[in-house]
C-alpha positions in Angstrom: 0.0 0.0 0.0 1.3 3.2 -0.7 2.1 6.2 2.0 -1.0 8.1 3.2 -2.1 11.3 1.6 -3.7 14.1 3.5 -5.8 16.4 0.4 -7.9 19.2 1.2 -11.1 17.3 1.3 -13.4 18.6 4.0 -16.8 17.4 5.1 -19.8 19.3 6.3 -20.7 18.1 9.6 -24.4 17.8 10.4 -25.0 20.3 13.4 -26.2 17.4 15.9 -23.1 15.6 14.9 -20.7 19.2 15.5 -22.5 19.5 18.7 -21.6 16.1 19.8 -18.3 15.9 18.9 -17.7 19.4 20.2 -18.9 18.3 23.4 -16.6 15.6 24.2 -13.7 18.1 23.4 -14.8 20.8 25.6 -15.0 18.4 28.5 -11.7 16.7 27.4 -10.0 20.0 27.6 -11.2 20.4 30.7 -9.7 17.2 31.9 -6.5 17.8 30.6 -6.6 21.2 32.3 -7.6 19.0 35.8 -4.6 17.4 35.2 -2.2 20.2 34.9 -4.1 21.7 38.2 -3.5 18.1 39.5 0.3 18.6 38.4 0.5 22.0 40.5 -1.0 20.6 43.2 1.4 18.0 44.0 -0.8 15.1 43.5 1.0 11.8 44.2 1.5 10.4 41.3 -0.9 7.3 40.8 -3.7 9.6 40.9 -2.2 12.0 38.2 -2.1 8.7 36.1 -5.8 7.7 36.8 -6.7 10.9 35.3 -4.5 10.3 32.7 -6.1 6.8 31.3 -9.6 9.1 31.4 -8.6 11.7 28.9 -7.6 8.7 26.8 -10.4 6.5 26.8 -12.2 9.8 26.6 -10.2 10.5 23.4 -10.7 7.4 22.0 -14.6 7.7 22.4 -14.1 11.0 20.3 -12.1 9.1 18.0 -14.7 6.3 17.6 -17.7 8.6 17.3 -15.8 10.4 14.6 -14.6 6.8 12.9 -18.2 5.8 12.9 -19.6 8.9 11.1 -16.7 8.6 8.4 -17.3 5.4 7.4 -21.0 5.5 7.8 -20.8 8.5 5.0 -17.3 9.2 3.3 -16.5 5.7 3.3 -20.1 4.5 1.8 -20.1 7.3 -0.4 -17.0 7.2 -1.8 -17.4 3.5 -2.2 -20.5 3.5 -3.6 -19.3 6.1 -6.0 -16.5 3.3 -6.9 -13.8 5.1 -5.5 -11.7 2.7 -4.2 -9.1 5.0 -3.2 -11.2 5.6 0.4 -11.2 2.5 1.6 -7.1 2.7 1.2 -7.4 5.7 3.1 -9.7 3.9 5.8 -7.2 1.4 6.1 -3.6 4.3 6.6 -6.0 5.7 9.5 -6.8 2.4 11.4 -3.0 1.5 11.1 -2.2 5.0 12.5 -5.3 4.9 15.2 -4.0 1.4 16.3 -0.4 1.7 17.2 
């Protein structure tokens, strides 16, 4: 397989969908600003890394969300449109998401 390709494609978001997703960033910032605080506060250690595995199983609920809604209608699309060159690109961003 050749090396991924970032174009300038964009996709309109639904605004349900933009809410959603917007959501779970605005509380993951603030999680990763708890952290910080959590950092400043000489918190022992084990805690600071509780918090930690939160803001990644957070991101990787964004990440799912966001994985689900691509396939569901760039990935169909483009397929259905016989454009085999999205499910190539499907495949570079599970490879990167699962390392």
């Amino acid at each position: 397989m050749g090396e991924c390709r970032h174009c300038d494609k964009k996709r309109v978001r639904s605004e349900e969908e933009l809410k959603s997703l917007s959501n779970r960033l605005c509380r993951i910032e603030g999680q990763v600003r708890g952290l910080r605080e959590m950092l400043n506060k000489d918190v022992y250690c084990p805690d600071i890394l509780v918090q930690v595995s939160a803001v990644k199983a957070a991101l990787n609920s964004f990440s799912k969300e966001l994985l689900s809604e691509h396939v569901r209608t760039c990935v169909a699309d483009g397929i259905r449109q016989g454009d085999d060159e999205v499910i190539d690109e499907l495949v570079c961003v599970l490879q990167k998401l699962l390392k």
